[in-house]
Structure formats: C-alpha cells, structure tokens
Residue frames as a rotation matrix with the C-alpha (Angstrom) as fourth column:
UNK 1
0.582 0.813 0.000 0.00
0.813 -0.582 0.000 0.00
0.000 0.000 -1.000 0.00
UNK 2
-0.071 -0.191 0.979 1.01
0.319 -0.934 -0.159 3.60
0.945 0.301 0.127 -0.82
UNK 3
-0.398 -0.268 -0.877 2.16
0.901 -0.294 -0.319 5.63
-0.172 -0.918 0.358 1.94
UNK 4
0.549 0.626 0.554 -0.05
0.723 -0.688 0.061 9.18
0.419 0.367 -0.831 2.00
UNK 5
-0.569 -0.018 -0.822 1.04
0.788 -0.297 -0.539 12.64
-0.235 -0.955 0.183 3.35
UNK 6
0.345 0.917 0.200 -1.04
0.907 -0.381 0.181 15.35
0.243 0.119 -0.963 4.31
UNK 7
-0.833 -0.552 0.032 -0.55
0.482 -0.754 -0.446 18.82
0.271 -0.356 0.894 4.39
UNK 8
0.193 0.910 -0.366 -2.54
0.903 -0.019 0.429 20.75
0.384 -0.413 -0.826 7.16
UNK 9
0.038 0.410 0.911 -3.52
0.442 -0.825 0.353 24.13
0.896 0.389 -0.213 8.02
UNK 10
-0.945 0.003 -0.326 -4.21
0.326 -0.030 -0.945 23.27
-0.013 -1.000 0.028 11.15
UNK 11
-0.466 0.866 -0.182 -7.73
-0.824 -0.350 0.445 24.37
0.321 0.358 0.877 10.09
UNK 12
-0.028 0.583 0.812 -10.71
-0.509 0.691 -0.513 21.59
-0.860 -0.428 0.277 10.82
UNK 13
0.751 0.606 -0.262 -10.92
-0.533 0.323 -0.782 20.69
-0.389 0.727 0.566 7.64
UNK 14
0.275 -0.743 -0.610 -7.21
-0.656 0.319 -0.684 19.33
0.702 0.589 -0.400 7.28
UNK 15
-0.755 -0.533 0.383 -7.32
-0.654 0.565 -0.503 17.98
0.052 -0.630 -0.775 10.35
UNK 16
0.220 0.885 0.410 -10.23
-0.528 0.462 -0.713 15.94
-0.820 -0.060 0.569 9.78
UNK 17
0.841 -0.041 -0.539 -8.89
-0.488 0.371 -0.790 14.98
0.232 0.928 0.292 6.12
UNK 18
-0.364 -0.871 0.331 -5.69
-0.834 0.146 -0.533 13.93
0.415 -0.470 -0.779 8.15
UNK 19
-0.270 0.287 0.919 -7.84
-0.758 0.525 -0.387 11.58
-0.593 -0.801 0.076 10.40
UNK 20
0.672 0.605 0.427 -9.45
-0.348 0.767 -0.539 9.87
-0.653 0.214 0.726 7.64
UNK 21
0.311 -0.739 -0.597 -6.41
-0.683 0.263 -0.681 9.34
0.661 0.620 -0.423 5.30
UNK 22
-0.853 -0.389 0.347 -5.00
-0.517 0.544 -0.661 7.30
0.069 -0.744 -0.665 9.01
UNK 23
-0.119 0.696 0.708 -8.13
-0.691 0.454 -0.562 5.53
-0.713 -0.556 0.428 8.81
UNK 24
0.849 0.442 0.290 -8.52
-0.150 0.728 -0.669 4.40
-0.507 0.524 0.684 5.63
UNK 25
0.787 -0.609 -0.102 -4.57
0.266 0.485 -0.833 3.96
0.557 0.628 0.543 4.52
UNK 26
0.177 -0.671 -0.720 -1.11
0.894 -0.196 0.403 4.04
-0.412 -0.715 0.565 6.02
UNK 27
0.948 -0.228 0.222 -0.46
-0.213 -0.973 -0.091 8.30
0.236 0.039 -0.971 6.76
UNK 28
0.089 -0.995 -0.047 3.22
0.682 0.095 -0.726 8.42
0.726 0.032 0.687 6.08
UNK 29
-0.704 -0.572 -0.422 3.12
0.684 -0.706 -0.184 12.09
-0.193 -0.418 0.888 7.86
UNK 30
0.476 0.863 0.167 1.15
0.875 -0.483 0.001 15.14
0.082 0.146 -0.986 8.48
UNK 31
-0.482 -0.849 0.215 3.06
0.870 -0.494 -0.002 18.71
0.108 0.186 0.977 7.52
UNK 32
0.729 0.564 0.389 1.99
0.542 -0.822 0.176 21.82
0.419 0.082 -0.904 8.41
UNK 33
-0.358 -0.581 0.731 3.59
0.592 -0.747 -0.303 25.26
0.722 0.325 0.611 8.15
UNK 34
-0.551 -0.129 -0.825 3.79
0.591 -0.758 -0.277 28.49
-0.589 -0.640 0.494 10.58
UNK 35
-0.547 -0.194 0.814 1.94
0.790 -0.441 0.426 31.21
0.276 0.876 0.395 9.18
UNK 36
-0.848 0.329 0.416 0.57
-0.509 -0.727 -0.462 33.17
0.151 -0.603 0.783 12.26
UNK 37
-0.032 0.856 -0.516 -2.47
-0.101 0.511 0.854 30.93
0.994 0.079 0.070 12.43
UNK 38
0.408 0.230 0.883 -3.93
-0.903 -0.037 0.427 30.24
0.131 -0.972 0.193 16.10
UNK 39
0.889 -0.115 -0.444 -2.86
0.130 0.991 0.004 26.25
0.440 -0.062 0.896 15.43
UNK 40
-0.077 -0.981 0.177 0.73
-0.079 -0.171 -0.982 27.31
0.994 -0.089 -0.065 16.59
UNK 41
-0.323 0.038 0.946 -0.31
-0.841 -0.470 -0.268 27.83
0.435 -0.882 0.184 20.38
C-alpha cells in the first residue's frame, strides 16, 4: 500500500482529512507550516 502525506492548516478541515487518510490507509506524515495561524499555540 502507498504511503499518504497530508498537508494541514491546522484548520478543521485538514485535520479531519488527516484523520481519515490514518483511517482508511497508512499516513506516512502530516506537515503543516507556521503562518501566524492560532494552530501554533
């Protein structure tokens, strides 16, 4: 099986699309970036 990664906002919606990618195949990694967002804290 294909290994997946995800890049995430940190938003709900990437972290939800994050959860199901680990559910339904093997999640190599989940990447997300700095960019002043609140997800940093």
């Amino acid at each position: 099986m294909n290994k997946t990664l995800v890049i995430c906002s940190g938003g709900l919606d990437s972290v939800t699309l994050a959860y199901l990618v680990s559910r339904d195949r093997e999640l190599a990694a989940v990447v997300s970036f700095d960019y002043g967002q609140r997800h940093d804290k």
